[in-house]
C-alpha positions as CSV (number, residue, x, y, z in Angstrom):
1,X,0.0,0.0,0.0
2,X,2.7,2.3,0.4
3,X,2.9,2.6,-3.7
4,X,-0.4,3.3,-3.4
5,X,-0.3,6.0,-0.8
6,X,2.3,7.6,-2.6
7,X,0.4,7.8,-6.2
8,X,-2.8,9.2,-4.4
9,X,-1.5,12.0,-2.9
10,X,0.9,13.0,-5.6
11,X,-0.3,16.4,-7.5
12,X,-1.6,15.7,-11.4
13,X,-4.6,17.7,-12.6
14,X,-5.0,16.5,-16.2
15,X,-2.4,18.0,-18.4
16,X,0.0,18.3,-15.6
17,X,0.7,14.4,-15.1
18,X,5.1,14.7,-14.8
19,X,4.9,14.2,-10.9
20,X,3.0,10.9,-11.0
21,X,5.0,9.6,-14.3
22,X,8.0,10.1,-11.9
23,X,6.3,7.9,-9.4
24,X,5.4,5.0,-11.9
25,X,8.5,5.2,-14.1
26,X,11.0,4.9,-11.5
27,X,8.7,1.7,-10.2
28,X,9.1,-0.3,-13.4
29,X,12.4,0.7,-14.2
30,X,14.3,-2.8,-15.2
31,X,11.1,-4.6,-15.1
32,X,10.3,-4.0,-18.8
33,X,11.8,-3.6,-22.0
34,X,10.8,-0.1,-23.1
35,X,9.8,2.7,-20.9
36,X,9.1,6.1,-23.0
37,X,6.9,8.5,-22.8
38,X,5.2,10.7,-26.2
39,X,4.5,14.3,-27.0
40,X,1.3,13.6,-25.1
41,X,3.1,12.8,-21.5
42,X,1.7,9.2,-21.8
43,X,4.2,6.8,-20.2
44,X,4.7,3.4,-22.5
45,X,5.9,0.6,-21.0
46,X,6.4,-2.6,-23.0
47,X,7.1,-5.8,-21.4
48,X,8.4,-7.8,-24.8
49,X,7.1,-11.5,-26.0
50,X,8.0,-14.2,-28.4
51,X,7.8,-13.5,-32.3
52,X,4.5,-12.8,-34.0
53,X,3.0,-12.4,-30.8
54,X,-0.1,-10.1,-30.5
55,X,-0.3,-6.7,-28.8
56,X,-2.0,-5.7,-25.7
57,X,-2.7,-2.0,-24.9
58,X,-3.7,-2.4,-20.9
59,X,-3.9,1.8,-20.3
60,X,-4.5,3.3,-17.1
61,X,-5.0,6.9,-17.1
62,X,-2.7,9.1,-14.4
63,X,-4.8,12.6,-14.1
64,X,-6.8,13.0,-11.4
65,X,-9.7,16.0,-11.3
66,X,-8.5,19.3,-10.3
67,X,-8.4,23.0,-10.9
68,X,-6.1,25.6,-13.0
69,X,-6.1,29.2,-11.9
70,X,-8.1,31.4,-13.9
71,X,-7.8,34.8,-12.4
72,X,-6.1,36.5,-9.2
73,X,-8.5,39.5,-8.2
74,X,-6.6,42.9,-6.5
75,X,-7.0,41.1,-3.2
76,X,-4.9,38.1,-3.6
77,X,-8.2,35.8,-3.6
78,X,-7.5,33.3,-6.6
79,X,-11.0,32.0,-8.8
80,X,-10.5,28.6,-10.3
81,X,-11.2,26.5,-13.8
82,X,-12.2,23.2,-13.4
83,X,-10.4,20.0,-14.6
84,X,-12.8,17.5,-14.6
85,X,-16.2,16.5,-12.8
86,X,-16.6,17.6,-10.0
87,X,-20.1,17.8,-8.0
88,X,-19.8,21.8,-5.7
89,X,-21.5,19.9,-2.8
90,X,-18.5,17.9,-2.0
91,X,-16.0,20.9,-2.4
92,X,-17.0,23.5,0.7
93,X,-14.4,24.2,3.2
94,X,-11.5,22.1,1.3
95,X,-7.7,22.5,2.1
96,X,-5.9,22.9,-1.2
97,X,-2.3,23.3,-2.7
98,X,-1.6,26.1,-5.3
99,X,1.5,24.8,-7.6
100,X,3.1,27.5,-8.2
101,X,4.9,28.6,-11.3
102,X,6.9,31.8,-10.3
103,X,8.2,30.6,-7.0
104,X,8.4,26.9,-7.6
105,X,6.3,26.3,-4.4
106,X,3.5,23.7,-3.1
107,X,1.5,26.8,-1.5
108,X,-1.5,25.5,1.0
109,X,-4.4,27.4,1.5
110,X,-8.2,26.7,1.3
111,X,-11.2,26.7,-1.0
112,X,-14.7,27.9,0.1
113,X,-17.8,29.2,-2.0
114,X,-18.1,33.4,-1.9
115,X,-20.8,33.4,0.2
116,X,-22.3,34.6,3.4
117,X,-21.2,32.5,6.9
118,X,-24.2,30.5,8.6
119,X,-24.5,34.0,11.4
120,X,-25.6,36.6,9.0
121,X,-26.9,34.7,5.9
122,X,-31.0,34.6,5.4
123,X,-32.3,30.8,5.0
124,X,-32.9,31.0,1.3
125,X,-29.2,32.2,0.8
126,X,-28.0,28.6,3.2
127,X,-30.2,26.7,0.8
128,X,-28.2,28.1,-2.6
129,X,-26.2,25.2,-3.4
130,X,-23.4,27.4,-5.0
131,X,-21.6,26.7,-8.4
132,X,-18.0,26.0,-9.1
133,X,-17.7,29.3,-10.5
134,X,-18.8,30.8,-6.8
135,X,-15.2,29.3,-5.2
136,X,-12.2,30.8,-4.6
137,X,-9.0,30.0,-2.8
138,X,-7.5,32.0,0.0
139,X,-3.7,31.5,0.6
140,X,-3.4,33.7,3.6
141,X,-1.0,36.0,1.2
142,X,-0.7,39.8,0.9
143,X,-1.9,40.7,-2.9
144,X,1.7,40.9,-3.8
145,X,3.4,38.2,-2.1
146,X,0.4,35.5,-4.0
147,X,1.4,37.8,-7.4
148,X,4.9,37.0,-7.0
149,X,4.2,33.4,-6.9
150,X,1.8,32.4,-8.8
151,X,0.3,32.7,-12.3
152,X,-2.4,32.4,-14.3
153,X,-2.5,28.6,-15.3
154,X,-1.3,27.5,-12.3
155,X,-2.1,23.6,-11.1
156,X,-4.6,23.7,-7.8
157,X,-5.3,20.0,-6.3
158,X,-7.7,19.1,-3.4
159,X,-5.1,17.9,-0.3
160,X,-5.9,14.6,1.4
161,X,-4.0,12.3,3.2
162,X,-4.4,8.7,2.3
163,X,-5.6,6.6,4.5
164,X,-5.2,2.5,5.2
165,X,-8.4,1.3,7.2
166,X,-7.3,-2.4,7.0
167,X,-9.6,-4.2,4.3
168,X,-10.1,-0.8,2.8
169,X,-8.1,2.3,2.1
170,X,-9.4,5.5,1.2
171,X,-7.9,8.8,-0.1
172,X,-8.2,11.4,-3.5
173,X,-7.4,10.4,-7.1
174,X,-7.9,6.9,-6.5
175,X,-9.9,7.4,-9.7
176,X,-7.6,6.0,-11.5
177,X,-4.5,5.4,-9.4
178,X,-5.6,2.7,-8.8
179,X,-5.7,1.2,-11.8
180,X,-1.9,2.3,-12.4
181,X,-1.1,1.0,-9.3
182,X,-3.2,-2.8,-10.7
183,X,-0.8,-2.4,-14.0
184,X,2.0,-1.9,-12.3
185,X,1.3,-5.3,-10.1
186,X,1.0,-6.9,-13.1
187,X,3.9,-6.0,-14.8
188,X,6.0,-7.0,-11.7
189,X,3.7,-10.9,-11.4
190,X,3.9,-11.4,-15.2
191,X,6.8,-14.1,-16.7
192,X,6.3,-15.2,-20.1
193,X,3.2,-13.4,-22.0
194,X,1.4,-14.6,-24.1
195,X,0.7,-10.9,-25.8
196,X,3.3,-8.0,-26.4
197,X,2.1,-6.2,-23.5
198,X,1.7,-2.2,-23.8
199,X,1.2,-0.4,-20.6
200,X,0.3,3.4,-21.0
201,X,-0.2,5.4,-18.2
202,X,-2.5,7.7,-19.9
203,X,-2.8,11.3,-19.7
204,X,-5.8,13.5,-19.7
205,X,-8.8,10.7,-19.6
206,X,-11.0,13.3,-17.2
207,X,-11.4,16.0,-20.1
208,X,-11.7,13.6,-23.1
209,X,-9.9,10.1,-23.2
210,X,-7.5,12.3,-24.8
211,X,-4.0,10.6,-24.1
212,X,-5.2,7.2,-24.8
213,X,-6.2,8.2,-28.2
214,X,-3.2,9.3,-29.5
215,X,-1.5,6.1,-27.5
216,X,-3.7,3.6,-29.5
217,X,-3.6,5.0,-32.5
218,X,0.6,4.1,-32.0
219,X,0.3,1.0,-30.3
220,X,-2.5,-0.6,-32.8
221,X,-2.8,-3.3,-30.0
222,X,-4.9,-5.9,-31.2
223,X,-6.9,-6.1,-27.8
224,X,-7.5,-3.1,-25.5
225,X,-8.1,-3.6,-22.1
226,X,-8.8,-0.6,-19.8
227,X,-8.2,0.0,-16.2
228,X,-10.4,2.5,-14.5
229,X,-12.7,2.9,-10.9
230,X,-16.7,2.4,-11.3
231,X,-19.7,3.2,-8.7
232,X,-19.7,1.1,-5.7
233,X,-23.0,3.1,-4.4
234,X,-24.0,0.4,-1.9
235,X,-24.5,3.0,0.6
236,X,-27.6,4.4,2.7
237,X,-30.5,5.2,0.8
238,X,-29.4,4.2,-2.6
239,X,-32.0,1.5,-3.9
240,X,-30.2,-1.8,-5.1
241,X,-30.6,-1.6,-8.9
242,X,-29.0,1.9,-8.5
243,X,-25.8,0.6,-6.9
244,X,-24.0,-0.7,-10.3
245,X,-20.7,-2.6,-8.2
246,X,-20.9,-3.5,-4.5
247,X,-17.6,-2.9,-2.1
248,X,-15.4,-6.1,-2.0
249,X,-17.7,-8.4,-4.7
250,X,-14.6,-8.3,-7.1
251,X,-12.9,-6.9,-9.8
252,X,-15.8,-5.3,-12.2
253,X,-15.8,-6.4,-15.9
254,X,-17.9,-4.0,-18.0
255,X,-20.6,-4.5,-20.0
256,X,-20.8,-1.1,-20.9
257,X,-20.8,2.6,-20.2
258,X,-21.2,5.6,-22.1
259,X,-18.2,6.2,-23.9
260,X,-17.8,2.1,-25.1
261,X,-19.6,-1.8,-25.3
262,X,-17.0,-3.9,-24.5
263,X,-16.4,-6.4,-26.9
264,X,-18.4,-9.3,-27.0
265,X,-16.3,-12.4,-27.2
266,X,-13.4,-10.2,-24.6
267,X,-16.1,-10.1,-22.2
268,X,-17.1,-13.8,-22.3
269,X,-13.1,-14.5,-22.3
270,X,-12.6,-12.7,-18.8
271,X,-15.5,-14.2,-17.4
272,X,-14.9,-17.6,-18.0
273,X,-11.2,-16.7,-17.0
274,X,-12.7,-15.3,-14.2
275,X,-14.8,-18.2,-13.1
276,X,-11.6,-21.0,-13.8
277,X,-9.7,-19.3,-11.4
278,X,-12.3,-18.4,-8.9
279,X,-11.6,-14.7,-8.9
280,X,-14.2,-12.9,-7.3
281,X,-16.1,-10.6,-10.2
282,X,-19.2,-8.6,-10.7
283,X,-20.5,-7.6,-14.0
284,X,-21.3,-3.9,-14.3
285,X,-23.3,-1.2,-16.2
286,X,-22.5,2.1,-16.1
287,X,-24.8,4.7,-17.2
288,X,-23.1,7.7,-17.6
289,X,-19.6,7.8,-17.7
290,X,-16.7,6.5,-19.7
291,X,-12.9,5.4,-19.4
292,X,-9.8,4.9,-22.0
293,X,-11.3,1.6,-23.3
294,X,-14.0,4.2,-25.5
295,X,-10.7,5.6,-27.2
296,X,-9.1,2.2,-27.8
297,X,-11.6,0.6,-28.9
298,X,-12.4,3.3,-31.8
299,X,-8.6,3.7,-33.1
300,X,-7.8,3.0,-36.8
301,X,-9.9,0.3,-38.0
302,X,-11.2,-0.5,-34.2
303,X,-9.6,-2.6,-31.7
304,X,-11.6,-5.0,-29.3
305,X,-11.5,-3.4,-26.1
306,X,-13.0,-3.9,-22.4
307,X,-12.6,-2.3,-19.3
308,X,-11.7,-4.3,-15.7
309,X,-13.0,-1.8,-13.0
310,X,-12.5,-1.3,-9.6
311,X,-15.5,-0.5,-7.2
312,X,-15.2,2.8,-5.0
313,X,-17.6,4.7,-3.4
314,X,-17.7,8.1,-3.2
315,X,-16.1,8.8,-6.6
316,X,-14.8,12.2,-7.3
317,X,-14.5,13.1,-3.9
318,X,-11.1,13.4,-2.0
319,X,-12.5,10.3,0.0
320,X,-13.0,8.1,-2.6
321,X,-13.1,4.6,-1.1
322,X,-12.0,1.2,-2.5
323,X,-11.4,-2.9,-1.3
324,X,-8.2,-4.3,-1.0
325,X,-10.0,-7.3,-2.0
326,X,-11.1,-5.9,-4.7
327,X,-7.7,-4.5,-5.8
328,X,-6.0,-7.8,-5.8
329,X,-8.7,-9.7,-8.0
330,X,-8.2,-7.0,-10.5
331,X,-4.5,-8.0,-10.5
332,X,-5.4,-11.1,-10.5
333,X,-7.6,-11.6,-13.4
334,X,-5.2,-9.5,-15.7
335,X,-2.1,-11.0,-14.9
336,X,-4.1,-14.3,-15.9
337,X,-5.5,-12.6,-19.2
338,X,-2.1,-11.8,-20.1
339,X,-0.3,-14.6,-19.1
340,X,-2.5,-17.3,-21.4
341,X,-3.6,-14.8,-23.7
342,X,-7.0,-16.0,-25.9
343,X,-7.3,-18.5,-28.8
344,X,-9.3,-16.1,-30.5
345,X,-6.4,-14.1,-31.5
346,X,-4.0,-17.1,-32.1
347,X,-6.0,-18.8,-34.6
């Protein structure tokens, strides 16, 4: 867990992903073949196999949801762009860190709606749920001194410690550290492929599936296989058929979301892979939402593609939540994809 810990609280708002490439490259240096990364910031690591042998793309993506500056008023008060979803009831009273540019700091401070405190505010103002827009962050700086520092275009990122709470762990950008953290795992377990395996730690999946794009269209892998979180919402008041993954039921293997179907005969591969081994799985449909497999899958002439998802509640939150269990059976199942590889592709 201490990888893990260390690639959820690392800083990388999409387009700003160098910090946790660091992390991951220095992790699988000597254990593959290749390690590059592209004009994109994508890190490709190829783990080599015997001649003819067909290619895997497994992509995980590395940004995390997070903030730019957009303008620093007379005051020193910074106002914020979004990077990514993020839902403004979860974001009042939030420590963040400012990265800034011009001084080469990690500047703390903390991020609340411009609005009236609970003493002198009417009840219909307490009601307004306020919009991102509405937020600004407060470094505790003179005017000048924030100036000096920082600039327009600046990185902002939510500050949470990650936490280990013994079958689970919690803590922010788990969405999708986790699934760089599963790649990496199997990189390190895997022997003698039966693919060419491709692992790109993708950049800028939260504003568009963008890296992975550009990453499959120079990989043409002949399977794609993304790694990404998905809604465990088996939590109060959420009715059952509502809850899409439950907490510790197993690695997810998607049916389908809103940015790709997974490929029919990949999904009925990893299920009866699944079941042979006795790794725990849950089947999952995702309504809205989407992950790097929706990219893969429509490079060049198309490229059967599926994603293996990891349950967490509370996604998009700095509290996002997720099984150990669960972590390891994504590893698991994989590892095993990888290591037999599918008759489909070698006949």
């Amino acid at each position: 867990m201490d990888l893990l810990k260390r690639l959820s609280e690392v800083a990388g708002v999409a387009g700003r992903e160098e910090r946790v490439r660091e992390i991951i490259a220095a992790e699988l240096e000597g254990l593959v073949d290749v390690l590059e990364t592209d004009a994109m910031g994508n890190l490709h690591a190829v783990k080599r196999a015997g001649d003819g042998a067909p290619r895997a793309m497994v992509a995980a993506h590395m940004d995390e949801i997070g903030f730019y500056v957009k303008f620093i008023d007379d005051k020193g008060f910074i106002r914020l762009q979004q990077v990514g979803g993020f839902d403004p009831r979860n974001l009042f009273a939030r420590q963040v860190i400012v990265h800034a540019s011009l001084s080469n700091e990690d500047l703390p401070g903390v991020m609340n709606p411009a609005s009236k405190p609970i003493h002198i505010s009417t009840p219909e103002e307490r009601s307004k749920i306020p919009l991102i827009a509405d937020f600004y962050v407060d470094l505790g700086l003179a005017p000048d001194e924030v100036s000096a520092k920082v600039r327009i275009g600046d990185m902002v990122t939510l500050k949470q410690e990650f936490i280990d709470l013994g079958k689970v762990v919690t803590g922010k950008a788990l969405d999708d550290r986790v699934g760089c953290w599963i790649a990496i795992e199997a990189l390190k377990r895997l022997r003698e492929p039966a693919f060419e395996v491709h692992a790109v730690f993708t950049t800028q999946e939260e504003v568009g599936l963008r890296g992975a794009l550009t990453s499959a269209f120079r990989v043409e892998p002949d399977v794609g296989i993304a790694l990404d979180t998905t809604l465990a919402v088996d939590t109060p008041d959420i009715k059952d058929h509502q809850r899409i993954t439950k907490l510790g039921g197993g690695v997810g293997i998607k049916v389908m979301d809103s940015s790709s179907i997974s490929t029919r005969w990949l999904l009925d591969e990893f299920l009866a892979l699944a079941e042979q081994r006795g790794i725990d799985h849950q089947l999952e449909v995702l309504p809205l939402g989407g992950t790097d497999a929706g990219a893969i899958q429509r490079s060049r002439l198309g490229v059967p593609s599926i994603t293996l998802s990891t349950p967490s509640r509370y996604v998009h939150t700095v509290t996002e939540m997720v099984s150990k269990a669960d972590l390891e059976a994504g590893v698991a199942l994989l590892t095993a994809f990888l290591q037999e590889g599918t008759a489909r592709l070698k006949s």
